[in-house]
C-alpha positions in Angstrom: 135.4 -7.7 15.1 131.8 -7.9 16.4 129.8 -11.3 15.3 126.3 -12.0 15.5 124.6 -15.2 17.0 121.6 -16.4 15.3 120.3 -18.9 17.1 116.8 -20.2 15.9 114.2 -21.8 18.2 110.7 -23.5 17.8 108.2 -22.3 19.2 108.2 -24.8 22.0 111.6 -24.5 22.9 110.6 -20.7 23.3 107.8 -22.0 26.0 110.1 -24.4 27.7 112.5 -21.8 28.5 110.2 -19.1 29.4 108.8 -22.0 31.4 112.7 -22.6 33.3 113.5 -19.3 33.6 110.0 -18.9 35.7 110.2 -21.6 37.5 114.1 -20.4 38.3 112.1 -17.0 40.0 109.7 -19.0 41.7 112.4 -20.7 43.7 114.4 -17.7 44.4 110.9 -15.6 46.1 109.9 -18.7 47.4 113.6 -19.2 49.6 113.6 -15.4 50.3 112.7 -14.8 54.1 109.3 -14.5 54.9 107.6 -11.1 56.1 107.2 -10.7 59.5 104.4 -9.8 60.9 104.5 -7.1 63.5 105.4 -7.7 66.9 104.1 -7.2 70.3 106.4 -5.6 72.5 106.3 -6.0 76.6 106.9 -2.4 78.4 110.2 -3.9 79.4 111.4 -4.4 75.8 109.5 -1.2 74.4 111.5 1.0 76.5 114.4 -1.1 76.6 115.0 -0.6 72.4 113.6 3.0 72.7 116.4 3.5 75.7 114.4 5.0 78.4 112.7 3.8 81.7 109.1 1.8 81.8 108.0 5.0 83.5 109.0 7.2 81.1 107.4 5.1 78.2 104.2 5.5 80.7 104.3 8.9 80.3 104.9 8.5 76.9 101.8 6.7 76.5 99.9 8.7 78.7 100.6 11.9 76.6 99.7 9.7 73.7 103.5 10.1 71.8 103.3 6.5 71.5 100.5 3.9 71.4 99.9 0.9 74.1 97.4 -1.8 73.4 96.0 -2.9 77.0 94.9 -7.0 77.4 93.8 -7.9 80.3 96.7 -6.2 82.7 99.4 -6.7 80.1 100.3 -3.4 78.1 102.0 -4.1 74.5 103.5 -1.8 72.2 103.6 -2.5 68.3 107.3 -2.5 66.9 106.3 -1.0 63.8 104.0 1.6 66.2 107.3 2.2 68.9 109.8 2.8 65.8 107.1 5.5 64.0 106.9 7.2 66.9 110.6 8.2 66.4 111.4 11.1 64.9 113.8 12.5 62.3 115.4 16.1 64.4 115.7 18.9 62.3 119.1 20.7 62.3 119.9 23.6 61.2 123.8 25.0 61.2 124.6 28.6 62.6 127.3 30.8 60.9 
């Protein structure tokens, strides 16, 4: 047998538990991790995570495959830059 809850509420119990659910959400986006910004990379690591050699990622960056961003003598790669410059290999099967 199916029953029905009636429960009746003022007005400003209505607020106050708009006003703790709310505040419930608040706390759960405020202890969620913050975004990252993106992150240098040395040559070293760049071609480290991509799996090839410095010189390789040279030659990568010479061609203009992947983007370096020169200070000073330092070159840095942008994670976000090095993981776009991957991409998705079409297959096809042969019958």
């Amino acid at each position: 047998m199916n029953q029905i809850l009636t429960i009746q509420l003022t007005p400003n119990d209505l607020k106050e538990l708009i006003r703790n659910a709310v505040k419930e959400e608040i706390k759960l986006l405020n202890n969620s991790p913050p975004v990252k910004e993106d992150e240098y990379l040395s040559r070293k690591k760049a071609s480290f995570i991509l799996g090839i050699s410095t010189q390789t990622l040279g030659k990568y960056t010479k061609n203009k495959l992947i983007v370096g961003y020169r200070i000073g003598g330092l070159v840095k790669y942008k994670r976000s830059e090095i993981e776009l410059a991957l991409t998705k290999i079409q297959t096809s099967k042969i019958n």
